[in-house]
C-alpha positions as CSV (number, residue, x, y, z in Angstrom):
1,X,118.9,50.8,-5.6
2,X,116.0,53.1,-4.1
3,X,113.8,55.5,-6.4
4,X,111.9,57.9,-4.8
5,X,109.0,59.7,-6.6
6,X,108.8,57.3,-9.4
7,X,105.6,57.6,-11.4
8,X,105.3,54.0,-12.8
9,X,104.9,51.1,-10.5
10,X,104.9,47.4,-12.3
11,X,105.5,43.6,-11.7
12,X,109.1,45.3,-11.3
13,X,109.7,46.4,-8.5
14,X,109.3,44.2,-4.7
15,X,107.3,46.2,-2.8
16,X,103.1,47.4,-3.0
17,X,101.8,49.5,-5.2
18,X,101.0,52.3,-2.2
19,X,104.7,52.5,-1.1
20,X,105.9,55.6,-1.7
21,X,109.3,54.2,-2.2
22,X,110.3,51.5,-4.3
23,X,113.2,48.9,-4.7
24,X,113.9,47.5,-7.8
25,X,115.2,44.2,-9.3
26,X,118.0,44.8,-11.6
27,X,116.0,44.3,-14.8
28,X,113.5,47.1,-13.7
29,X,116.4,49.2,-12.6
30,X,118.0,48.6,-16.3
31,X,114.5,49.3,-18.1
32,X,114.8,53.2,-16.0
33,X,118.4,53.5,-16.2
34,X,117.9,52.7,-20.2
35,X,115.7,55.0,-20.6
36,X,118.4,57.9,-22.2
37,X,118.9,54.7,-25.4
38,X,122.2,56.9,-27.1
39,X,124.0,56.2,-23.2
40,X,123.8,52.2,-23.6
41,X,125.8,49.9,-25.9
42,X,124.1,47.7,-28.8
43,X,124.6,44.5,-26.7
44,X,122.4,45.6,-23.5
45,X,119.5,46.8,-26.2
46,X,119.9,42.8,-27.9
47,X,119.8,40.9,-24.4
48,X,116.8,42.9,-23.7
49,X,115.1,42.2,-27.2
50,X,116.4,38.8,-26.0
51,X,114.6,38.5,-23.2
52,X,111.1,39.8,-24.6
53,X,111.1,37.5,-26.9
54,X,111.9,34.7,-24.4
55,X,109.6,35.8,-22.3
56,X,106.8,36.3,-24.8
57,X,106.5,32.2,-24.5
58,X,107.4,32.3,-20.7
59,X,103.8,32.6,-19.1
60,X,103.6,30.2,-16.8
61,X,107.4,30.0,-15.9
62,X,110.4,32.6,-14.3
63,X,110.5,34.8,-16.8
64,X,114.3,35.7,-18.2
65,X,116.0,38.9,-16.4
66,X,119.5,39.6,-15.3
67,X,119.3,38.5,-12.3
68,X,118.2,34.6,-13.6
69,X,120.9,35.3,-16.7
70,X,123.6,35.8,-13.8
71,X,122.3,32.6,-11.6
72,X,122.5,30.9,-15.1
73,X,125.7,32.3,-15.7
74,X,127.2,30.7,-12.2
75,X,127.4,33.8,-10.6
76,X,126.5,34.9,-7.1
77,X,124.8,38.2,-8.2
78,X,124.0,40.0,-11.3
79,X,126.0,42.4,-10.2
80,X,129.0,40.9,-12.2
81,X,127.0,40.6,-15.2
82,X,125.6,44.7,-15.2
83,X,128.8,46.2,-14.9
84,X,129.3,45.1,-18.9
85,X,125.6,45.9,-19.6
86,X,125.6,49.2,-17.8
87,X,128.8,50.5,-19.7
88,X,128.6,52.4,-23.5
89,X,131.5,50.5,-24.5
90,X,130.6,47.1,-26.4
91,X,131.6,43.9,-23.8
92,X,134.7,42.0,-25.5
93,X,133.8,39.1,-27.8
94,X,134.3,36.8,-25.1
95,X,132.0,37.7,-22.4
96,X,129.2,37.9,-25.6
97,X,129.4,33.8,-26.1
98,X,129.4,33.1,-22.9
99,X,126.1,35.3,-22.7
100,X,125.0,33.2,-26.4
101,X,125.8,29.9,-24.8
102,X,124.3,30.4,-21.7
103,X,120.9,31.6,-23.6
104,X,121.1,29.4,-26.5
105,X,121.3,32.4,-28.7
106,X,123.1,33.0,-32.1
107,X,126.6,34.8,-31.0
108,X,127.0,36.3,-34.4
109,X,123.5,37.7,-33.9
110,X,124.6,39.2,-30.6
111,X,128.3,40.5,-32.5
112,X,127.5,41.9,-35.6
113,X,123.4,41.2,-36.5
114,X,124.0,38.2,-38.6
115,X,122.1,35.1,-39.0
116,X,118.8,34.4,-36.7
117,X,118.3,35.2,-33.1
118,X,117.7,31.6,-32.0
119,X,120.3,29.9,-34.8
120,X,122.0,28.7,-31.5
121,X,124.6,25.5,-32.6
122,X,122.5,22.0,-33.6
123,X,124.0,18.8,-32.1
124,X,125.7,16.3,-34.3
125,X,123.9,13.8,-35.3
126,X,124.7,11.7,-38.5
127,X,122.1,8.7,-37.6
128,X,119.9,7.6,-34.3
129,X,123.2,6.4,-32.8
130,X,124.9,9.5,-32.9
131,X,122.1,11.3,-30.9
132,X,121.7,7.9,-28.5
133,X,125.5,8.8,-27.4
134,X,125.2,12.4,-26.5
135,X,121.9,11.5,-24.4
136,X,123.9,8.6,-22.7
137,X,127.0,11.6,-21.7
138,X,124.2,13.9,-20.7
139,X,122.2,11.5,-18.8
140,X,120.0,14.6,-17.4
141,X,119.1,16.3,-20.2
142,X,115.3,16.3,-21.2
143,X,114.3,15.5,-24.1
144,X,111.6,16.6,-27.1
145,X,110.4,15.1,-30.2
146,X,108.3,17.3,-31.9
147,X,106.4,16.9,-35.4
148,X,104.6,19.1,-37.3
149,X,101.2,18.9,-38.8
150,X,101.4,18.9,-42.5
151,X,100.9,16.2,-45.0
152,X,105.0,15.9,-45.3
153,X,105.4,15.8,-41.7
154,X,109.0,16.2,-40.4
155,X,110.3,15.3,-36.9
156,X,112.8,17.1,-34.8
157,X,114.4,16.2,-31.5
158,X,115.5,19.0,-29.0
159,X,117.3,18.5,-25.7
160,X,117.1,20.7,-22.9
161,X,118.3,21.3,-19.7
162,X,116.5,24.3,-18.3
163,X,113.5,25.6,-19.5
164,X,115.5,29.0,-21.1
165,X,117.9,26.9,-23.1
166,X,116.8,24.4,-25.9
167,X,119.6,22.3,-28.8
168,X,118.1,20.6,-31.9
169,X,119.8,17.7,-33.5
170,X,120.8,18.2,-36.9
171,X,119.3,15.3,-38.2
172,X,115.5,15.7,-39.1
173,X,113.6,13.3,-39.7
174,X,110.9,12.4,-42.6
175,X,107.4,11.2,-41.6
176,X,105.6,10.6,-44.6
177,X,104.7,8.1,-47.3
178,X,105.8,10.1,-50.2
179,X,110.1,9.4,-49.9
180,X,112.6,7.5,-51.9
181,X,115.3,5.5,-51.0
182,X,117.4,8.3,-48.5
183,X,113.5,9.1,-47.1
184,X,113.2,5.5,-46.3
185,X,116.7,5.1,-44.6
186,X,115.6,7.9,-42.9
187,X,112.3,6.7,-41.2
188,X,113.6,3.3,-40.5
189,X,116.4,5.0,-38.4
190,X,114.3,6.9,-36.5
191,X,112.1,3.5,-35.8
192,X,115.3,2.4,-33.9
193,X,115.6,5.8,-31.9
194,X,112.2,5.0,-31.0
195,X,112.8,1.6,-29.9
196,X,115.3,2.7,-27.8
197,X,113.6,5.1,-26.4
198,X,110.4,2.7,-25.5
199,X,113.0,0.3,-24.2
200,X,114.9,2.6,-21.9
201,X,112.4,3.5,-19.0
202,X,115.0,6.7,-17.9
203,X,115.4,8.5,-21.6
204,X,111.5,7.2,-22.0
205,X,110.4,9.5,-18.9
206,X,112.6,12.2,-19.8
207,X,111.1,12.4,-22.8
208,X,107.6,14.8,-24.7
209,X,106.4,14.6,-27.9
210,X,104.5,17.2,-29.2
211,X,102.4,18.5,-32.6
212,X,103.1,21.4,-33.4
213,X,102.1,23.9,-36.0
214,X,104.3,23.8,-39.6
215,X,105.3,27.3,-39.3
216,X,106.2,26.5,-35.5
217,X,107.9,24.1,-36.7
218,X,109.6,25.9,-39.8
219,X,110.4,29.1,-37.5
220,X,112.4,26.9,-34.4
221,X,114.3,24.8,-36.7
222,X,115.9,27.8,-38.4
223,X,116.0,30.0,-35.3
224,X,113.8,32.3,-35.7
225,X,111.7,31.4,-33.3
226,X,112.5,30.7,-29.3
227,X,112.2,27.1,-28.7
228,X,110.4,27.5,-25.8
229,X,107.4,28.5,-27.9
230,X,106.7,24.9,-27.7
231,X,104.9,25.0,-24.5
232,X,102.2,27.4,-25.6
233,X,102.4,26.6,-28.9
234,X,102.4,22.9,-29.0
235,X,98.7,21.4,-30.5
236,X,98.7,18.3,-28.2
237,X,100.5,15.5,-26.5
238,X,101.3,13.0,-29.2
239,X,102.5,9.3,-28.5
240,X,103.3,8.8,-32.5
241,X,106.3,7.4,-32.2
242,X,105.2,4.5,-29.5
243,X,102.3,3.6,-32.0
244,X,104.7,3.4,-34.5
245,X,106.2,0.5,-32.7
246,X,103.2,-1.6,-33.0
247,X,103.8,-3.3,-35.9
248,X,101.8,-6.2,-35.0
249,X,98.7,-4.1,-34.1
250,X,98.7,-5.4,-30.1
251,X,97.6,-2.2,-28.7
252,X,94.9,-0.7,-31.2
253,X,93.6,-1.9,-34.4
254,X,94.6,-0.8,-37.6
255,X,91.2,1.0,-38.2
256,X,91.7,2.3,-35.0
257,X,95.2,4.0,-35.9
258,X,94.0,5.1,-39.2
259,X,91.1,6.9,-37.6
260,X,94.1,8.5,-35.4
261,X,96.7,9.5,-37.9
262,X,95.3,8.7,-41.6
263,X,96.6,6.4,-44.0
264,X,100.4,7.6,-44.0
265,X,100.4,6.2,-41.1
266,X,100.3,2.3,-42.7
267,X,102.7,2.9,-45.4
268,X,105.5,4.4,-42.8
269,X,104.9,1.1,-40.7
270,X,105.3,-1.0,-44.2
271,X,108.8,0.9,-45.0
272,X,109.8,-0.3,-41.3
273,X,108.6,-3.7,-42.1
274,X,110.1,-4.1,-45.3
275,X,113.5,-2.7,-43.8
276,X,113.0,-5.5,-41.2
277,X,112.6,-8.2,-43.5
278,X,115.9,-7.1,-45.4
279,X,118.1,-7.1,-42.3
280,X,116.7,-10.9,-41.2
């Protein structure tokens, strides 16, 4: 598509900002054409809301546009993909979850405004060996364990295979002192997805761990935030779940990991223990 005489020259377009002509990629070419809002459908005004949000946490990657959605999508161009976006009439139902699944975004959000943007479908996962099989069918997929910073400190584990598209497990785990009996279960099954982890060196390297932020925390695990907020968002690198395997104290000293991570720290390691000694 070439626009001549076109006022506003951005990160847009492909050519320098002296041309007097310039040719546009198809998200710059949908920002113009969009410009008259009443001639578009709902959708294309959603993907694009979409897309800034996405790309709000996108800094220092591709950013999201239709012409990435359409290579995501398995398509040679985008030009598949704006024939639906350019018309008034709403796309079928169809053609919307592939556009949900593709992104990781909530199709009901996309249909009819219900539910959170980023409520995309969690993974089963009843214990540590339900999410141990789905990494073991989808050998590739990256992983991330994140926990927030609070006193009641939670953990979630996300899997990813692109940078645009994130799935949480449903199962979150406790990382505190102050639970009862469920609580306990709870941290002594995650111990074994750690072990796991530390003892399988291809999930181990395709995994992160990151602190994060409570309401960071709070806002991806009900999908209201993108999950890729993570990578500008994230406090630091954390190896929490490694130390937690030290139950003997061989790599650092128990001062040393109550300097680290406080005296919660100790008591989760005692619940593992005490789990240990009941299963001998």
């Amino acid at each position: 598509m070439k626009i001549n005489k076109i006022k506003i020259k951005g990160n847009d377009n492909l050519v320098n900002i002296d041309s007097p002509t310039i040719y546009l990629s198809s998200i710059a070419k949908l920002k113009i054409e969009a410009e008259p809002v009443e001639t578009k459908n709902v959708f294309t005004k959603k993907l694009l809301e979409v897309f800034d949000l996405m790309n709000k946490y996108l800094s220092n990657h591709e950013k999201i546009n239709f012409d990435v959605l359409a290579n995501l999508m398995h398509l040679t161009n985008s030009n598949y993909l704006l024939q639906y976006i350019n018309k008034e009439n709403e796309p079928d139902f169809a053609f919307i979850d592939v556009v949900a699944d593709t992104l990781g975004v909530n199709s009901d959000w996309l249909k009819f405004s219900q539910g959170n943007i980023f409520a995309f479908k969690s993974l089963y996962a009843f214990n540590h060996l339900d999410i141990i099989n789905y990494l073991k069918k989808h050998h590739q997929a990256k992983i991330i364990i994140l926990i927030s910073e609070e006193v009641e400190a939670q953990v979630m584990i996300l899997v990813y295979d692109n940078i645009y598209k994130y799935q949480r497990f449903q199962k979150i785990y406790p990382f505190h002192q102050f639970v009862g009996a469920q609580g306990k279960s709870d941290i002594f099954d995650f111990y074994k997805f750690a072990k796991f982890l530390n003892t399988n060196n291809d999930f181990y390297l395709n995994t992160d761990t990151y602190s994060i932020r409570k309401e960071i925390f709070d806002a991806i695990l009900i999908g209201k935030c993108f999950p890729g907020a993570i990578w500008l968002e994230k406090s630091h690198l954390s190896h929490f779940w490694e130390d937690l395997l030290d139950l003997k104290y061989e790599f650092f000293k128990k001062d040393q990991y109550l300097e680290m991570y406080g005296s919660q720290f100790e008591q989760i390691q005692n619940i593992i223990i005490n789990k240990l000694h009941k299963e001998i």
